[in-house]
PAZALUM-232250 format. One record per residue (C-alpha): residue number from 1; residue in one letter; z, x, y. Coordinates in steps of 0.05 Angstrom, whole numbers. Example, Ala and Ser with C-alpha at 12.3 -4.5 7.8 and 13.67 -1.06 7.14 Angstrom:
REM residues 2
<pt num="1" residu="A" w="156" u="246" v="-90"/>
<pt num="2" residu="S" w="143" u="273" v="-21"/>
This chain:
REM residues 297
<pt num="1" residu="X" w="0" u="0" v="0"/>
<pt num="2" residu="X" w="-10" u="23" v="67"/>
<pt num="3" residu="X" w="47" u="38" v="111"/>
<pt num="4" residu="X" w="48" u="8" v="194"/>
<pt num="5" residu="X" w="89" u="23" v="249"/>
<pt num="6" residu="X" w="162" u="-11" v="248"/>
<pt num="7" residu="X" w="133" u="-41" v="327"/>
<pt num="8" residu="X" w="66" u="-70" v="301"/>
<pt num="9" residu="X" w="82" u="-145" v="301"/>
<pt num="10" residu="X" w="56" u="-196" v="245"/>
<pt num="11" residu="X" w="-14" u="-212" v="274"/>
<pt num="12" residu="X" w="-45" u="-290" v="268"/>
<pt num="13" residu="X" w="-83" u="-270" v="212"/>
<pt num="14" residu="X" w="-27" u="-251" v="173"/>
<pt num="15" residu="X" w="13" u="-318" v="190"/>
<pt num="16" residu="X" w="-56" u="-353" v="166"/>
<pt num="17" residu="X" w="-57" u="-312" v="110"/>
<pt num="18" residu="X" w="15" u="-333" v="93"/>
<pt num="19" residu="X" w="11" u="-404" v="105"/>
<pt num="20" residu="X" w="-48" u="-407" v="68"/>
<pt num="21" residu="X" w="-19" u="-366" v="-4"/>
<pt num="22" residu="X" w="46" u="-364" v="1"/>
<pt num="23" residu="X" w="57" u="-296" v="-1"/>
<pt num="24" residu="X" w="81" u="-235" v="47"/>
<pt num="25" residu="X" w="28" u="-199" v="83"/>
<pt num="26" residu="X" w="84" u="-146" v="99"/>
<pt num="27" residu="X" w="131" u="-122" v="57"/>
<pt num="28" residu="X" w="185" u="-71" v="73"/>
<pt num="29" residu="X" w="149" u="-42" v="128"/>
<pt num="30" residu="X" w="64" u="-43" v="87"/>
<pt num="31" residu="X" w="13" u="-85" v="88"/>
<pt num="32" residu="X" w="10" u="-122" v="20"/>
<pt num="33" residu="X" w="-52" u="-100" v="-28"/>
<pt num="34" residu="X" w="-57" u="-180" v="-31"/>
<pt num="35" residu="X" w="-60" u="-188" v="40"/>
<pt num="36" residu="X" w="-119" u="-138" v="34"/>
<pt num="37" residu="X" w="-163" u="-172" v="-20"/>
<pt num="38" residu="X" w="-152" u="-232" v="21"/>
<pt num="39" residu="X" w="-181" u="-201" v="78"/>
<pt num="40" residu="X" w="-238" u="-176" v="50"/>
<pt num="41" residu="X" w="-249" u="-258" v="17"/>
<pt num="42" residu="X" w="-226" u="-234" v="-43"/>
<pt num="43" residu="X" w="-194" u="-291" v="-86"/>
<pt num="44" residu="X" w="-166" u="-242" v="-142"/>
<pt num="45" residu="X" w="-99" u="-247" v="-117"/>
<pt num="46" residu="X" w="-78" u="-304" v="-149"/>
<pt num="47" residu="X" w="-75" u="-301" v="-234"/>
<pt num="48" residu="X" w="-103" u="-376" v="-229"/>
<pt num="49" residu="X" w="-161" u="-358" v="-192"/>
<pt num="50" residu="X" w="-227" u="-317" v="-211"/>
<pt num="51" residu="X" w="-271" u="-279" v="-169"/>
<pt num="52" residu="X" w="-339" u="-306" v="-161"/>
<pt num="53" residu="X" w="-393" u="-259" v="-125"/>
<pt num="54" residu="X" w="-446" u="-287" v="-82"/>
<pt num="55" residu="X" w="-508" u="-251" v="-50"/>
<pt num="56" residu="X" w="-536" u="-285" v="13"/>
<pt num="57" residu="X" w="-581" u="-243" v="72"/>
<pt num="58" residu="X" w="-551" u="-219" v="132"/>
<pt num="59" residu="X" w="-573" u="-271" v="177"/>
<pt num="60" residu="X" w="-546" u="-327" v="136"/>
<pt num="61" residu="X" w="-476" u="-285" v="124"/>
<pt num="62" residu="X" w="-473" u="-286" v="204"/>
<pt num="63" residu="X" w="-478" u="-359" v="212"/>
<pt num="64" residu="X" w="-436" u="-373" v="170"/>
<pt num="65" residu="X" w="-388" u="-321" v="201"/>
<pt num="66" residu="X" w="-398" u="-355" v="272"/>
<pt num="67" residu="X" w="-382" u="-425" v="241"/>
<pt num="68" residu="X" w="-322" u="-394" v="210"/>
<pt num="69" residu="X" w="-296" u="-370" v="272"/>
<pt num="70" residu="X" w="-310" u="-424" v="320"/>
<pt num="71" residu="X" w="-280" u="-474" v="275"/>
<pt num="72" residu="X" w="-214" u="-437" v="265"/>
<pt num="73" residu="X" w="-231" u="-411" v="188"/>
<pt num="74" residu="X" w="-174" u="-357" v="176"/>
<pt num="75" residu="X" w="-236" u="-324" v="123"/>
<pt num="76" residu="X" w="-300" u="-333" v="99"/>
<pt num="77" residu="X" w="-279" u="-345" v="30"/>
<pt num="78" residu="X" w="-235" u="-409" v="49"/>
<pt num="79" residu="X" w="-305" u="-433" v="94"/>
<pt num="80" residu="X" w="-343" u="-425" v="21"/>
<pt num="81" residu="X" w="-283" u="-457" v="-21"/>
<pt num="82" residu="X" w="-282" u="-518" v="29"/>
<pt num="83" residu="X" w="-354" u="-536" v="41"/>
<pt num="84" residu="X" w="-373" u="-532" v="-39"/>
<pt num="85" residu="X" w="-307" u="-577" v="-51"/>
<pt num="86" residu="X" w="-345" u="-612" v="6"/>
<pt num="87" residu="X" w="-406" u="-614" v="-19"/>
<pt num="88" residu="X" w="-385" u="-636" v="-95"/>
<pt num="89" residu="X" w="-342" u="-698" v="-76"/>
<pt num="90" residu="X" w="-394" u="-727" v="-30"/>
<pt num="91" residu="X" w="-454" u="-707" v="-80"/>
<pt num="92" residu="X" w="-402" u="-751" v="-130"/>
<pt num="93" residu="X" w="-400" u="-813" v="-88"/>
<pt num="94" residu="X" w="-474" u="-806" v="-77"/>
<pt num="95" residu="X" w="-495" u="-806" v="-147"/>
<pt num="96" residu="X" w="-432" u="-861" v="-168"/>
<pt num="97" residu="X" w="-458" u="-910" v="-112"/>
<pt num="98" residu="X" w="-539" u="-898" v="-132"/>
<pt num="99" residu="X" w="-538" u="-879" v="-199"/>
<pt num="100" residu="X" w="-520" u="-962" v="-218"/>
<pt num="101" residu="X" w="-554" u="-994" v="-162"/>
<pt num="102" residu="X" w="-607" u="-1053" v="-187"/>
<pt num="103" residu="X" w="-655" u="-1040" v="-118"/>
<pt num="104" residu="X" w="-695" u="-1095" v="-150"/>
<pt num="105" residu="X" w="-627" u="-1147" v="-146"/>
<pt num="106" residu="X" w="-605" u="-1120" v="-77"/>
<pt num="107" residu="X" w="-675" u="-1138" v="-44"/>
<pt num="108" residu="X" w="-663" u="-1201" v="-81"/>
<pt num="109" residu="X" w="-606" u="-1215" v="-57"/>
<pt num="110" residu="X" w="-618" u="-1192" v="25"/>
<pt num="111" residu="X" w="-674" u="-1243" v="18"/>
<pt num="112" residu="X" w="-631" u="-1298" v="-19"/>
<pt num="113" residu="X" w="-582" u="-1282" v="43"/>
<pt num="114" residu="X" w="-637" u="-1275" v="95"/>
<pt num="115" residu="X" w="-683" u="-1340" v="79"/>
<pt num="116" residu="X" w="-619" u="-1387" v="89"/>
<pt num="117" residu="X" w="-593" u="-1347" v="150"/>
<pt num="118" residu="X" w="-661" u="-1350" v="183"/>
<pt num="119" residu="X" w="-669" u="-1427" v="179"/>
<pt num="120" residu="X" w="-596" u="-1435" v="204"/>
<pt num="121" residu="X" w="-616" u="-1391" v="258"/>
<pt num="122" residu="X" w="-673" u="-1433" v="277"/>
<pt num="123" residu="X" w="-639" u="-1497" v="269"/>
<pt num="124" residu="X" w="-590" u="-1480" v="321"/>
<pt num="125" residu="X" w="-647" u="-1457" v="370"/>
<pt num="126" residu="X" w="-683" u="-1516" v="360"/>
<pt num="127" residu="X" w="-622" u="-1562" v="381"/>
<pt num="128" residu="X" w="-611" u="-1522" v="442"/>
<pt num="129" residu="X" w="-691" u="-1521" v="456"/>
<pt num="130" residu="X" w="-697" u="-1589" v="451"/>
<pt num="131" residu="X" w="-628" u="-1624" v="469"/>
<pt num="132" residu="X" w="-600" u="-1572" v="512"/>
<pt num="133" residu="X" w="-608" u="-1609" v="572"/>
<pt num="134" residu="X" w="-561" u="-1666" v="540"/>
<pt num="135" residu="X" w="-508" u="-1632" v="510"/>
<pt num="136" residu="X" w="-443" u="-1619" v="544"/>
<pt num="137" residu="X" w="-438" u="-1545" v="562"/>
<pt num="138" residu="X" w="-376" u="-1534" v="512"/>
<pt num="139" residu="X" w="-426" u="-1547" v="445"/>
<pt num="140" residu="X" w="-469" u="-1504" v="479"/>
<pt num="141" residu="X" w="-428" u="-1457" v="475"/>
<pt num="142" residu="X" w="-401" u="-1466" v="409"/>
<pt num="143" residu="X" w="-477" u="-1465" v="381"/>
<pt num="144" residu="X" w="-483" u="-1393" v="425"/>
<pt num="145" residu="X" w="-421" u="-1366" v="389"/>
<pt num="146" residu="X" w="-453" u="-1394" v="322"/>
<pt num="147" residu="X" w="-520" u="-1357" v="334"/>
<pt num="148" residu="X" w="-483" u="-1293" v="345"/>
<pt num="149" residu="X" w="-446" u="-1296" v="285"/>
<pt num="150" residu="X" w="-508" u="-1307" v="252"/>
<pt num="151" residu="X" w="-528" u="-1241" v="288"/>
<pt num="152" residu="X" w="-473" u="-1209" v="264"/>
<pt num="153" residu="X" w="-478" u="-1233" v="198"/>
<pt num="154" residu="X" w="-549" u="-1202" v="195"/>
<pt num="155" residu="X" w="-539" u="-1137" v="220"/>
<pt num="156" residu="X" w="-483" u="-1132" v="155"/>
<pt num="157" residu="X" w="-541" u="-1147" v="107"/>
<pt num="158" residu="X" w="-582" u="-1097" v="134"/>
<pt num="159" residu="X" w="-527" u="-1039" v="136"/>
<pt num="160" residu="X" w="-510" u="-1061" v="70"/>
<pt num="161" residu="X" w="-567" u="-1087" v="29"/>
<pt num="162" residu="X" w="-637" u="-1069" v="63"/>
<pt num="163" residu="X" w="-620" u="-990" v="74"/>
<pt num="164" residu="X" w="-648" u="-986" v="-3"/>
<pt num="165" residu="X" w="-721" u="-971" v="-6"/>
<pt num="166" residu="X" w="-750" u="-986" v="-74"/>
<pt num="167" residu="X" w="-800" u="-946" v="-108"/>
<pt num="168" residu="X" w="-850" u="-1011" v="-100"/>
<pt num="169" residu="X" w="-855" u="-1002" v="-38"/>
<pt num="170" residu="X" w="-871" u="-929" v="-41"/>
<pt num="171" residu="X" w="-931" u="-946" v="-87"/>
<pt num="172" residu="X" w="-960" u="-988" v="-31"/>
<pt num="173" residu="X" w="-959" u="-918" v="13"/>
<pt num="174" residu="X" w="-1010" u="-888" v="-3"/>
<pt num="175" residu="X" w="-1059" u="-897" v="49"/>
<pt num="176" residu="X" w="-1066" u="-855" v="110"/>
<pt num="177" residu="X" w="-1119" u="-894" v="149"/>
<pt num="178" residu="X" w="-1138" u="-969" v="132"/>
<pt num="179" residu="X" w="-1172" u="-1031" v="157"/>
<pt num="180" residu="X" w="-1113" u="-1082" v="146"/>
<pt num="181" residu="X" w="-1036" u="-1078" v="145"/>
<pt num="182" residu="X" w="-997" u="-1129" v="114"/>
<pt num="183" residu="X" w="-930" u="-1131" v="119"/>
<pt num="184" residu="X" w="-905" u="-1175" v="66"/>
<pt num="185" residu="X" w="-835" u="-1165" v="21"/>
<pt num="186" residu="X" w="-861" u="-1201" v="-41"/>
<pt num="187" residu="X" w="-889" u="-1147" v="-81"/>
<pt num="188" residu="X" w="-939" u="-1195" v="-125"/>
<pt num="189" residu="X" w="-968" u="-1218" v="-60"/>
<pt num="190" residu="X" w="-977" u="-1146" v="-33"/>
<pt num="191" residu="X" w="-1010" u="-1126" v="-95"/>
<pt num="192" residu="X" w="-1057" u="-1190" v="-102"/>
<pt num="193" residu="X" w="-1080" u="-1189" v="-33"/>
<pt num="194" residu="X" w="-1093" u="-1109" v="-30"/>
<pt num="195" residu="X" w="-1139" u="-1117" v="-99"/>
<pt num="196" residu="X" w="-1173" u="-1179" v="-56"/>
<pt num="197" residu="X" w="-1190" u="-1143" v="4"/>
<pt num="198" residu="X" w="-1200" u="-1085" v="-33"/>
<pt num="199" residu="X" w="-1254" u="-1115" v="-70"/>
<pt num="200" residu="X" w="-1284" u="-1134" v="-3"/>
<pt num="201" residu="X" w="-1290" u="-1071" v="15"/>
<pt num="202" residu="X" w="-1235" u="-1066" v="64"/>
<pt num="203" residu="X" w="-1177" u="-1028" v="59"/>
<pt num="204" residu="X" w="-1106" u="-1058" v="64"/>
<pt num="205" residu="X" w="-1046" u="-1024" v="61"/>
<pt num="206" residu="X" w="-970" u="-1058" v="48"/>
<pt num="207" residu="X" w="-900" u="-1055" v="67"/>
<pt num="208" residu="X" w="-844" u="-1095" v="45"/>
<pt num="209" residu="X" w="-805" u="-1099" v="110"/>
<pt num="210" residu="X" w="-813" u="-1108" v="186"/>
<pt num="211" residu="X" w="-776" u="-1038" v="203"/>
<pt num="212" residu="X" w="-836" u="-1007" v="151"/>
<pt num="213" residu="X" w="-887" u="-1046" v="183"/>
<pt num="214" residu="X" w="-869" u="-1022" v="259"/>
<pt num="215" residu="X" w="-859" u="-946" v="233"/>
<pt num="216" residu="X" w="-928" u="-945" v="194"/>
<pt num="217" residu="X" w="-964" u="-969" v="267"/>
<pt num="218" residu="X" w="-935" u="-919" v="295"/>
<pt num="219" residu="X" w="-984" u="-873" v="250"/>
<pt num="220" residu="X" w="-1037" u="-916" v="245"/>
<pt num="221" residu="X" w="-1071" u="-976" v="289"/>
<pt num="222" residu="X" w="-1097" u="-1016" v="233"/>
<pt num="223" residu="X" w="-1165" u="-1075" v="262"/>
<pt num="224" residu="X" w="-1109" u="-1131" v="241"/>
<pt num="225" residu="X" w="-1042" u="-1146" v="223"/>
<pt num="226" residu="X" w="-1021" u="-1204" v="165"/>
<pt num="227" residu="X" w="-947" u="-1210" v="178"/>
<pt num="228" residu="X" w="-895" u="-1256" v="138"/>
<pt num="229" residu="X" w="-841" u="-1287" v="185"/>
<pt num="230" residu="X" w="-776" u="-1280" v="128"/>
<pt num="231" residu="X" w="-775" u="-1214" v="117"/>
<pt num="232" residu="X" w="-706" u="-1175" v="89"/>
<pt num="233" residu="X" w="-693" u="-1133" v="151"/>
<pt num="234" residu="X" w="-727" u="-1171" v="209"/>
<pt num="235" residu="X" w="-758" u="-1223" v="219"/>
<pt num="236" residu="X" w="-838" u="-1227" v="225"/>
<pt num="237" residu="X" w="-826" u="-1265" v="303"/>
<pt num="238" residu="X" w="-790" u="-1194" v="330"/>
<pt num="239" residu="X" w="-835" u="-1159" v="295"/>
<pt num="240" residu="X" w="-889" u="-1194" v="339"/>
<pt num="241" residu="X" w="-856" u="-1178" v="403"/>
<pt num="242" residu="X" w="-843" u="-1111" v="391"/>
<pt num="243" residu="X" w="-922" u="-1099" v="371"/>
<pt num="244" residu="X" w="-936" u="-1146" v="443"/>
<pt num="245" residu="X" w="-885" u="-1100" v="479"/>
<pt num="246" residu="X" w="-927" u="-1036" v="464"/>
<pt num="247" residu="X" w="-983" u="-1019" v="500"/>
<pt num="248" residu="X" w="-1018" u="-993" v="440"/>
<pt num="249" residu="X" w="-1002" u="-1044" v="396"/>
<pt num="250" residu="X" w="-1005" u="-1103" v="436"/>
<pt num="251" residu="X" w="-1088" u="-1127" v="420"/>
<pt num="252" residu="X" w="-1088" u="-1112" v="354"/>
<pt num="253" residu="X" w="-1104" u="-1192" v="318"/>
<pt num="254" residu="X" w="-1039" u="-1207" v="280"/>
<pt num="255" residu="X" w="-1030" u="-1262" v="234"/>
<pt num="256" residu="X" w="-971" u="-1296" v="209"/>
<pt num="257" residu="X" w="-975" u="-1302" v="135"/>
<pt num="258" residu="X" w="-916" u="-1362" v="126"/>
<pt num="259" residu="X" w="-886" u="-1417" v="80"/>
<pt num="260" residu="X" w="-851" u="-1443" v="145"/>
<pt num="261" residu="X" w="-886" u="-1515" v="167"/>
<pt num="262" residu="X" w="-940" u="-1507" v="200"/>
<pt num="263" residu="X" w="-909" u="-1543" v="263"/>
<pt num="264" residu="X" w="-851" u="-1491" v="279"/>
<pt num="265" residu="X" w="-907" u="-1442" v="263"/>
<pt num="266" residu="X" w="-954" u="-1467" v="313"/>
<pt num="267" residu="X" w="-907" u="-1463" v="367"/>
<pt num="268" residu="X" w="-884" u="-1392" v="356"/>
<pt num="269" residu="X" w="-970" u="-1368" v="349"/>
<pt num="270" residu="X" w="-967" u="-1399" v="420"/>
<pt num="271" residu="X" w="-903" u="-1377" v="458"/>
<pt num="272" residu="X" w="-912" u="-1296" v="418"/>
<pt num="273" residu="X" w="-973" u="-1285" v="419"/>
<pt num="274" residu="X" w="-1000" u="-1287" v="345"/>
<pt num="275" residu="X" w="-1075" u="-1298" v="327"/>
<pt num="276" residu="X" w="-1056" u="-1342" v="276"/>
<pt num="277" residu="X" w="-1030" u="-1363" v="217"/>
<pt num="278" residu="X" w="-1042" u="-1376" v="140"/>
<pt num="279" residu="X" w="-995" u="-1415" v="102"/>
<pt num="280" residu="X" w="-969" u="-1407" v="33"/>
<pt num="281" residu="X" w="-982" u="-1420" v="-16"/>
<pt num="282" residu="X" w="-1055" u="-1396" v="8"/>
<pt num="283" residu="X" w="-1124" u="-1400" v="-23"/>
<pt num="284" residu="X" w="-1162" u="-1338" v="-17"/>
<pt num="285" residu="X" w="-1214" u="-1367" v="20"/>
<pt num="286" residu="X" w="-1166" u="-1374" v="74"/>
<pt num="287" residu="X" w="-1179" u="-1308" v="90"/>
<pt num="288" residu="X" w="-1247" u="-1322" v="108"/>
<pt num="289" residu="X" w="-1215" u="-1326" v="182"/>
<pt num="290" residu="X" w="-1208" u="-1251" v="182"/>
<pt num="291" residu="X" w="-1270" u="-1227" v="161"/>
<pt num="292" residu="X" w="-1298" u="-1218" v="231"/>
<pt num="293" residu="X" w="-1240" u="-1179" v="257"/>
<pt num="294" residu="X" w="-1241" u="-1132" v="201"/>
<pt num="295" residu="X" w="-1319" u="-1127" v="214"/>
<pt num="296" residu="X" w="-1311" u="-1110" v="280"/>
<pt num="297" residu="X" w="-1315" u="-1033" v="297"/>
């Protein structure tokens, strides 16, 4: 052991060092050979523990020797021991909370959740729409606080349930460029209506959610839109405005693609903006409609 000066005080590494093992970094008047491994990141000083050597390049030994120091690390070792325990137990709960997941029940489910939340939504609006202007101003507000819960209610099922991407819809991805995007969450319908165009001779890509939809234009202006209204994210109506909003977007044709009646329908294609709309369940000839826009140059 090597022997220091009776007047050289314990420095803060050696109070880190002993809070952290247990064990003296002095004693009678030397520094501990333990206190000396330690220093150096070696773990051998305790029987329980074995040594482990690790080869990195300068540059990364440096970072990691910054974010050691400017986060209070005593050593590099404990950094290393902290960031793989780190690492494991989060890499755990990943694979526990995946590893089980039905994707194909969960986008079930957001749309079970969504379809009835959307029409409750819409029920509400209607009242106030068309009986605002007779209803005493405390149901008014009642049916406000209503709609927000709804709103709140919707944002859960999207942090919760339509964060999963299912490998569907990464099949439908392929494309780079294409004539026609549909954005459509029923895979069936995706799949039937790509092979129909297809065999057309114009190319349609599909996504299975509004949030897809308005991230694939921003890689691609497509000559026309088909766009379903309940969709598990949101709904095909904000969709619309946002694609309106955007100066790049906003004169591409868009056409709602929709099992809603026909008369809410036609009021939306009127106060948004849409092109159209073709209602389900749909005949393929009602497609005929499109043919010109996808013609066009």
């Amino acid at each position: 052991m090597g022997t220091i000066p009776d007047d050289l005080k314990k420095t803060k590494e050696m109070e880190n060092f002993e809070k952290e093992t247990g064990k003296r970094a002095i004693w009678r008047g030397s520094i501990t050979e333990t206190f000396k491994k330690w220093q150096k990141g070696e773990d051998d000083f305790d029987i329980d523990k074995e040594r482990i050597s690790l080869y990195v390049s300068k540059d990364i030994k440096d970072e990691w020797l910054n974010f050691a120091s400017n986060n209070e690390y005593s050593t590099l070792s404990k950094l290393i021991r902290e960031a793989l325990k780190f690492f494991i137990e989060y890499r755990s709960k990943i694979i526990i909370k995946y590893k089980n997941v039905d994707i194909d029940l969960l986008s079930s489910l957001s749309h079970d959740l969504k379809e009835p939340l959307t029409s409750i939504k819409g029920y509400l609006q209607l009242i106030i729409e068309a009986h605002g202007n007779t209803l005493e101003d405390k149901v008014i507000s009642i049916i406000k606080n209503v709609l927000g819960q709804c709103s709140i209610l919707e944002n859960k099922i999207i942090d919760y349930l339509d964060k999963f991407e299912t490998e569907k819809e990464e099949e439908t991805n392929g494309l780079s460029e294409y004539d026609l995007l549909l954005i459509e969450d029923d895979v069936e319908t995706v799949n039937l209506l790509t092979s129909y165009f297809d065999s057309l001779g114009f190319s349609c890509k599909g996504v299975l959610s509004g949030f897809k939809g308005l991230k694939e234009l921003k890689r691609h202006i497509p000559k026309l839109i088909l766009l379903d209204i309940i969709l598990p994210d949101i709904n095909g109506y904000e969709v619309l405005k946002r694609i309106r909003a955007d100066s790049k977007l906003k004169d591409i044709p868009v056409f709602f693609l929709t099992a809603i009646p026909n008369i809410e329908v036609e009021k939306k294609i009127t106060k948004l903006g849409a092109t159209g709309a073709i209602l389900k369940p749909f005949n393929l000839s009602d497609f005929d409609t499109l043919h010109k826009y996808l013609n066009s140059k």
